[in-house]
C-alpha positions in Angstrom: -66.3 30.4 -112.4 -67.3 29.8 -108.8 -71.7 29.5 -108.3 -71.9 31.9 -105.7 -75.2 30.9 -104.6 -74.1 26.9 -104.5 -71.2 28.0 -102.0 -73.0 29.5 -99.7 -75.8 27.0 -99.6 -73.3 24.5 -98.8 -71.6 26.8 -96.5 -74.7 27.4 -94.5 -75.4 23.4 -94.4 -72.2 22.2 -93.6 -72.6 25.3 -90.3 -75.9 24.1 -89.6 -74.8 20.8 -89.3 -71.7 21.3 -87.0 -73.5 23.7 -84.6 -75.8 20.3 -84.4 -73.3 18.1 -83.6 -72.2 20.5 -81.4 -75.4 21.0 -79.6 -75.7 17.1 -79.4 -71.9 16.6 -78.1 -71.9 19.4 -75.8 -72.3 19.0 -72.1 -74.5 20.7 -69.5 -72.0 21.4 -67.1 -73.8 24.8 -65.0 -76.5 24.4 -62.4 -78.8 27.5 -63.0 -81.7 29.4 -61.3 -83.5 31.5 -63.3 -85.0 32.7 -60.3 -81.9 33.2 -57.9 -79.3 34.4 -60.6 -82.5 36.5 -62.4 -82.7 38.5 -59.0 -79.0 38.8 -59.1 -78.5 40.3 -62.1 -81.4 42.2 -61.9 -80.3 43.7 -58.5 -76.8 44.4 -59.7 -77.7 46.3 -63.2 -80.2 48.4 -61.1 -77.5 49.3 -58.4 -74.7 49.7 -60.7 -77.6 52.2 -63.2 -78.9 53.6 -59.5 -75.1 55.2 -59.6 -75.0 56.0 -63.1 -77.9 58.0 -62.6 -76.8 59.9 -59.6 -73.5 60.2 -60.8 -73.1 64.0 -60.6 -74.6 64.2 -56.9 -72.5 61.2 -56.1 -68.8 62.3 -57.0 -66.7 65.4 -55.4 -65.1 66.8 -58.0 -61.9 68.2 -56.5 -59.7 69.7 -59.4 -57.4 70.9 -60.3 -55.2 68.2 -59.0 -51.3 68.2 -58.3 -49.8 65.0 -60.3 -47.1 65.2 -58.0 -49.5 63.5 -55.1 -49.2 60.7 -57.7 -47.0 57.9 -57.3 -43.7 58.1 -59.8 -45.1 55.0 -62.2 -48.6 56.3 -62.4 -47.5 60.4 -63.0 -46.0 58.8 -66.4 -49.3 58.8 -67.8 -50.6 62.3 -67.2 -50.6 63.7 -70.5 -51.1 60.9 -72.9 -53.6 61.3 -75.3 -54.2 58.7 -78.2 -57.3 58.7 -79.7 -56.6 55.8 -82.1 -55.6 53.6 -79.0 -59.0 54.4 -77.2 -61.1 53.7 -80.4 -59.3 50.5 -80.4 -60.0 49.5 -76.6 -63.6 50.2 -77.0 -63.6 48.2 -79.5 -61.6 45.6 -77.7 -64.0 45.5 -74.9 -67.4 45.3 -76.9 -65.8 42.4 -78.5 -64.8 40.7 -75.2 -68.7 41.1 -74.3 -70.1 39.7 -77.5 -67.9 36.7 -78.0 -68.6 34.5 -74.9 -72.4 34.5 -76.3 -71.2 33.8 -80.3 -68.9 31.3 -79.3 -70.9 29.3 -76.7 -74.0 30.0 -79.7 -71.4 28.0 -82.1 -71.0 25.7 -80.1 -73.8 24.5 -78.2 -76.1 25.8 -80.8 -79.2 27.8 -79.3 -80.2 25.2 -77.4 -81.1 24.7 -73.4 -77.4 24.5 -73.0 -76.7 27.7 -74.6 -79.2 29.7 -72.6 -77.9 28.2 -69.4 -74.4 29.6 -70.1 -75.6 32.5 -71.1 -77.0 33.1 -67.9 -73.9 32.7 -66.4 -72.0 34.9 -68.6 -75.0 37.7 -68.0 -73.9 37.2 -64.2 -70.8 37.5 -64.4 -70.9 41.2 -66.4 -73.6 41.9 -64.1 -71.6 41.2 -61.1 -68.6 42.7 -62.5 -70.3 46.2 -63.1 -71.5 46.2 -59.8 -68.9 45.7 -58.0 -66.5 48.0 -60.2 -69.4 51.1 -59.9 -69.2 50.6 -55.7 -65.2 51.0 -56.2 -65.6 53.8 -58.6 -67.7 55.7 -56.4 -66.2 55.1 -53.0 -62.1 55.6 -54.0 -63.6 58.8 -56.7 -59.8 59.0 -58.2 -59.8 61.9 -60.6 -58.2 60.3 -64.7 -54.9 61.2 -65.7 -56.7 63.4 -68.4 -58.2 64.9 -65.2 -54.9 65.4 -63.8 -54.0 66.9 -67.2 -56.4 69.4 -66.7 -58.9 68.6 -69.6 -61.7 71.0 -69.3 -63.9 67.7 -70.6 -62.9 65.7 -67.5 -62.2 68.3 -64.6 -65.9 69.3 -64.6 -67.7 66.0 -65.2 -68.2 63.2 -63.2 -66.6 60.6 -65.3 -63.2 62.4 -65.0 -63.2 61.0 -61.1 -63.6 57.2 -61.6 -60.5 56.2 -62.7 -60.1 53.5 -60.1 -60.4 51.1 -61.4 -60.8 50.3 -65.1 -64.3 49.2 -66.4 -62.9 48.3 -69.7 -60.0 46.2 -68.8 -62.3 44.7 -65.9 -64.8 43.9 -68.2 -63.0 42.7 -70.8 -61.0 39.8 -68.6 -64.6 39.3 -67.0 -65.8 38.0 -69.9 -63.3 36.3 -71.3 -62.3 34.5 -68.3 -66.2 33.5 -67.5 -65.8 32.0 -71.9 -62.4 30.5 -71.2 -63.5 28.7 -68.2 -66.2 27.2 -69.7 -64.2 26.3 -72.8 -61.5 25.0 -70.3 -63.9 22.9 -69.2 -66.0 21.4 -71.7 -63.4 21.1 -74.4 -60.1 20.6 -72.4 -58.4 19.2 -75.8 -58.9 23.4 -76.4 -55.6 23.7 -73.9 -54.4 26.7 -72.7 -55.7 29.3 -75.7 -58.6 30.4 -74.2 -56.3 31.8 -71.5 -54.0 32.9 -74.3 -56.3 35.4 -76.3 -58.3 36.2 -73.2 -54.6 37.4 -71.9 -53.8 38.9 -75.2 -57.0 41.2 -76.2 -56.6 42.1 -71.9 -53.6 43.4 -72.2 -54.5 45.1 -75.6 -57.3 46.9 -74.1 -55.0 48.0 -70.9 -52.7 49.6 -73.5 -55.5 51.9 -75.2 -56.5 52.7 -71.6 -53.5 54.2 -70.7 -51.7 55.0 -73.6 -55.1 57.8 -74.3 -54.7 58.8 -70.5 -58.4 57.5 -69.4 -56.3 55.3 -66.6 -53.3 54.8 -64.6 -51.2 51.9 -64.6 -52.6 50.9 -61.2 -56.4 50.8 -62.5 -55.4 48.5 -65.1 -53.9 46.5 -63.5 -56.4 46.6 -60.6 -59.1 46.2 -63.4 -57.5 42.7 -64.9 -57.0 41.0 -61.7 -60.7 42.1 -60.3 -62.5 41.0 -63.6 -60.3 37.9 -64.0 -61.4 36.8 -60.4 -65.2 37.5 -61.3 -64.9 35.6 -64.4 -63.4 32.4 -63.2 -65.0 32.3 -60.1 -69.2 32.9 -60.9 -68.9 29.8 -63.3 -67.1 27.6 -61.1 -69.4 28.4 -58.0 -72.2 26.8 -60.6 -71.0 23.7 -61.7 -72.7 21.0 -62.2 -70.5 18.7 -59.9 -72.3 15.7 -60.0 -72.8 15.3 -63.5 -68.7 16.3 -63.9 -67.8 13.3 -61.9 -68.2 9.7 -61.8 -68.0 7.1 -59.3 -67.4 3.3 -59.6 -66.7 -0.2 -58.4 -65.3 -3.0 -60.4 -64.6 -6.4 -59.9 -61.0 -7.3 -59.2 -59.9 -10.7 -58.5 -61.3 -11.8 -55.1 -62.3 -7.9 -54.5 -62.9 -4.8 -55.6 -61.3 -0.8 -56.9 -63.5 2.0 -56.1 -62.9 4.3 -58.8 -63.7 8.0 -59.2 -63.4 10.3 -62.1 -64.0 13.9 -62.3 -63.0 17.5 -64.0 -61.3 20.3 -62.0 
């Protein structure tokens, strides 16, 4: 019979003792500013709520709508309603959010390296939200549902921000900003990072569309926008000098200059 109680006890030491290792192996590889990314973030989640707030004074809402001002691939979606699909993208998305901070917590353990990532990450989504609210409310494109003529969307706010998609955006945001880094400090990781973060992207897409929330275009629009936050935030922080090493060694009656570095 299995001791319960001894398996988890050795389940707990042997995870405490490979988020140590971890922590001890892992490399500082972002240059933060508490101070200059704090008044980042901080400006962007008060714009982007500024907006949420004042959504209803913000948007025109203009419908009922033709579909037939739509162009051919994006009419397809007016009328699809799956409810099971969008349960599944929000769930999709609140995972995407989450596991940047879990997996760089696994790995780095909750250390001064952790919270420096995590600063980035909070940047990123920060950034991200912004940027997708000032779209939302400049282009105001009624949903598909909208277009459908749901009384739930015609008459609220939310049923004119379909351009573009916050879940898909936020979604590749994050997972980008967590593959990058993954990319970087654990290159042995290859090219999975990219694969889920493209797989669970694409899954959240689907729910969009397939429950009529967004067109083709949004999520599309969505994935390349958040994917382009996500990889470049972290990048535009990296610790260069400490990613690259320079070098001279003795060779025969001279010299090599040698110089190593990620990219």
């Amino acid at each position: 019979m299995i001791n319960l109680k001894r398996s988890f006890f050795l389940a707990a030491v042997c995870f405490i003792q490979l988020r140590a290792r971890a922590a001890e192996n892992s490399l500082s590889i972002y240059n933060v500013n508490p101070v200059q990314d704090g008044t980042i973030i901080g400006l962007s989640l008060a714009a982007s709520g500024w907006a949420h707030i004042n959504a209803d004074s913000l948007i025109r809402k203009r419908c009922p709508c033709d579909p037939d001002e739509l162009n051919s691939w994006d009419r397809q979606v007016v009328g699809n309603s799956n409810s099971s699909a969008a349960r599944a993208s929000d769930f999709g998305v609140t995972a995407a959010i989450v596991a940047p901070f879990v997996v760089t917590g696994m790995d780095t353990g909750f250390s001064e390296i952790f919270f420096e990532d995590a600063i980035i990450y909070a940047e990123v989504l920060a950034v991200n939200t912004t940027v997708l609210s000032a779209t939302k409310y400049s282009v105001q494109r009624p949903r598909p549902k909208t277009y459908d003529g749901d009384p739930g969307y015609v008459n609220k706010a939310d049923g004119y921000q379909s351009f573009y998609s916050g879940h898909v955006s936020t979604t590749f945001a994050a997972l980008s900003a967590a593959s990058t880094t993954l990319q970087i400090r654990h290159p042995e990781y290859g090219k999975w990072p990219w694969i889920v973060t493209g797989v669970v992207g694409v899954g959240v897409a689907y729910g969009r569309v397939a429950d009529g929330q967004h067109f083709y275009t949004d999520v599309l629009t969505g994935a390349l926008v958040g994917a382009a936050i996500g990889t470049s935030i972290p990048r535009l922080h990296l610790r260069r000098n400490e990613l690259s090493d320079f070098k001279i060694l003795p060779q025969g009656d001279g010299f090599w200059a040698l110089w190593t570095g990620q990219f």
